[in-house]
N, C-alpha and C positions, 0 to 999 in steps of 0.2 A: 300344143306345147309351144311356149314363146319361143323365141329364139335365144334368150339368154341362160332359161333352163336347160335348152337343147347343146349350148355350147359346155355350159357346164358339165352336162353330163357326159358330153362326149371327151373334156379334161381330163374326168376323172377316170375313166376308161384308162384310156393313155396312159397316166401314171399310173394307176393300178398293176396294170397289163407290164409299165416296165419293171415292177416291182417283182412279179411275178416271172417272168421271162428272165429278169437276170437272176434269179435264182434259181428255174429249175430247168429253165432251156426252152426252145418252143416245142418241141415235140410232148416234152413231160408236161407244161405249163395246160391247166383246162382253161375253157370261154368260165365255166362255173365259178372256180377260184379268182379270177379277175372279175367275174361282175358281186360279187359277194365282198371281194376286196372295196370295190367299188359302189357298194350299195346300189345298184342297178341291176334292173330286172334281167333275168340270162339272157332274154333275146335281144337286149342294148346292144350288141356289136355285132349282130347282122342288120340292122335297124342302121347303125352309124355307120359300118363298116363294111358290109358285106359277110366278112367270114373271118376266122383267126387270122390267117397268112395276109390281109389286109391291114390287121391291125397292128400284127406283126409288124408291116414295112413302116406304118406310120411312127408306131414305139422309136423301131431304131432311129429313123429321121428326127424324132421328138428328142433323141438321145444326142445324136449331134447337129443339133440346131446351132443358127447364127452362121452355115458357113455363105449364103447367098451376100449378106454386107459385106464380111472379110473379102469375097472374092470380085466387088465392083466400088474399090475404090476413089475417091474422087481425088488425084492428085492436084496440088498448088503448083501453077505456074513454078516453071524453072526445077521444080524437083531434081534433084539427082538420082541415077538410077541407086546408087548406095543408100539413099536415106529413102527410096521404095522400098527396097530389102527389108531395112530395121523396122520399117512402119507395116509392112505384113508380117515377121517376124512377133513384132510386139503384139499385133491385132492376133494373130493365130494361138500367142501365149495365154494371153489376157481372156479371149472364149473356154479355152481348155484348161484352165487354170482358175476358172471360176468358182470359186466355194462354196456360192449360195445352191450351186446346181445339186441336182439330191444324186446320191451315191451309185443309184443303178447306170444313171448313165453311162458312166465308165466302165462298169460290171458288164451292160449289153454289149457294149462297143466291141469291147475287149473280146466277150462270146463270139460277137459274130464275125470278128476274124480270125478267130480260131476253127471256127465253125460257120461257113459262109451259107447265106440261104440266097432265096430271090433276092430277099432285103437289101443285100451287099452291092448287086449290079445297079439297081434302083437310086442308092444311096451317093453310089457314085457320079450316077449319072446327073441326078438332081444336086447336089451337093460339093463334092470329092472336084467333081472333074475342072467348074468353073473357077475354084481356089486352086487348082492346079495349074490352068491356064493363064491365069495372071501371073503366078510365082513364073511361069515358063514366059511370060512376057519380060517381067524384069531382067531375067536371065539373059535374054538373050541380046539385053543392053551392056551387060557385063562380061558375056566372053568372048572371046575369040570369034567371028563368023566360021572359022574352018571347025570348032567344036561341030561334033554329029549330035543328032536331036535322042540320039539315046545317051550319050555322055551326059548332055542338058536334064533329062528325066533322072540319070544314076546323082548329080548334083542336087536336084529337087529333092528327092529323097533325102539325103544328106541331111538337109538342111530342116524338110522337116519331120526324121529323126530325132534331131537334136533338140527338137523344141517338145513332141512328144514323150524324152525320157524325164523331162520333168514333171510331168504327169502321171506317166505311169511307172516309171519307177521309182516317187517320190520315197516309200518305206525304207529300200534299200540305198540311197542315198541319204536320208534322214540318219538311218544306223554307222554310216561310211563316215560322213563330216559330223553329226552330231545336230541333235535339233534346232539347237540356238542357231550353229552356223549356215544350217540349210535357211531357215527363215528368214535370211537376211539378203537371199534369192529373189528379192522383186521384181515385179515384173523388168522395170529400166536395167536393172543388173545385168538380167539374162535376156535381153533385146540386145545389150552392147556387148556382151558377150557373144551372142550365136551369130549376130553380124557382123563382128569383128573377126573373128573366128573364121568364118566363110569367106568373107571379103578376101583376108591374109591367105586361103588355101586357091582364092581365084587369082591371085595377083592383084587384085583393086584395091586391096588396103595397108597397112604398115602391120609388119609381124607382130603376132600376141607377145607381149613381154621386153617390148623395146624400151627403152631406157624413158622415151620423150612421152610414153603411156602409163609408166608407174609415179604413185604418189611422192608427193615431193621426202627427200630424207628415205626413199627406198634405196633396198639396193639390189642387183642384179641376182 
């Protein structure tokens, strides 16, 4: 088997297996339904994989791919910590926010933490924790040195809360503003919102809704 067969096939595993997983869960989910999904022989994912719950961790990883770039950075000379914020802000919006991504991913995502398996410590650890640690880096050019490093973690969340309900609860804000006006939510929109926003609750930035931030001919 060349190696390009073999990557292939082991693709389509993957998506198969996500397709499969976020609809019926991994306990309900067969190896049979995914290598059938997958037009691959049943024993393809102990051959690629070892066994479901391997394939399992990799699915969900496959599901939230791209966070090892979000999480290393390459800052320009002189950066401020403010415009670090908005630039993992917008990088964290821009991966989670991506359209072309096929629909399970947010399906399993969503599953598995509701529903934590091995997957979830894995994911974190490979994934979660180094995009964590850089948000916690920039932080901790932005407050206070007497903030405690759990204040820093309850901010971190915060902030990426806010960049998360746009994603998943696009439907009910779709219904809330109206579709026109939700669309008009670009990524830039909601970078200079969630770090503006954040900045104004740390003290680093000027209040949401100050006179010198609204368009000319607004009014208060």
């Amino acid at each position: 088997m060349t190696p390009a067969i073999s990557d292939d096939t082991r693709q389509r595993l993957i998506s198969a297996a996500g397709e499969v997983f976020a609809e019926h869960g991994f306990h309900a989910a067969t190896v049979r339904d995914i290598c059938s999904k997958a037009q691959a022989n049943v024993a393809a994912v102990n051959y690629y994989f070892g066994d479901k719950m391997r394939l399992y961790v990799e699915t969900v990883q496959a599901a939230h791919c791209g966070g090892p770039d979000i999480a290393k950075p390459q800052w320009p000379a002189g950066i401020s910590p403010q415009d670090k914020l908005r630039f993992f802000i917008r990088r964290w919006l821009e991966h989670f926010m991506d359209e072309r991504r096929p629909s399970w991913h947010t399906r399993l995502m969503l599953q598995e933490m509701a529903d934590p398996t091995e997957a979830c410590e894995k994911l974190v650890e490979a994934y979660i924790r180094p995009m964590a640690d850089t948000l916690q880096e920039i932080l901790r050019e932005l407050v206070p040195h007497d903030v405690s490093l759990k204040q820093r973690w309850m901010i971190g969340f915060s902030i990426v809360g806010q960049c998360l309900f746009y994603k998943m609860n696009r439907p009910v804000a779709e219904l809330l503003m109206g579709r026109e006006n939700f669309q008009q939510l670009n990524l830039d929109v909601l970078a200079d919102h969630i770090s503006q926003f954040s900045l104004a609750a740390l003290g680093r930035g000027e209040p949401v809704g100050k006179r010198s931030d609204m368009p000319k001919g607004s009014t208060p």
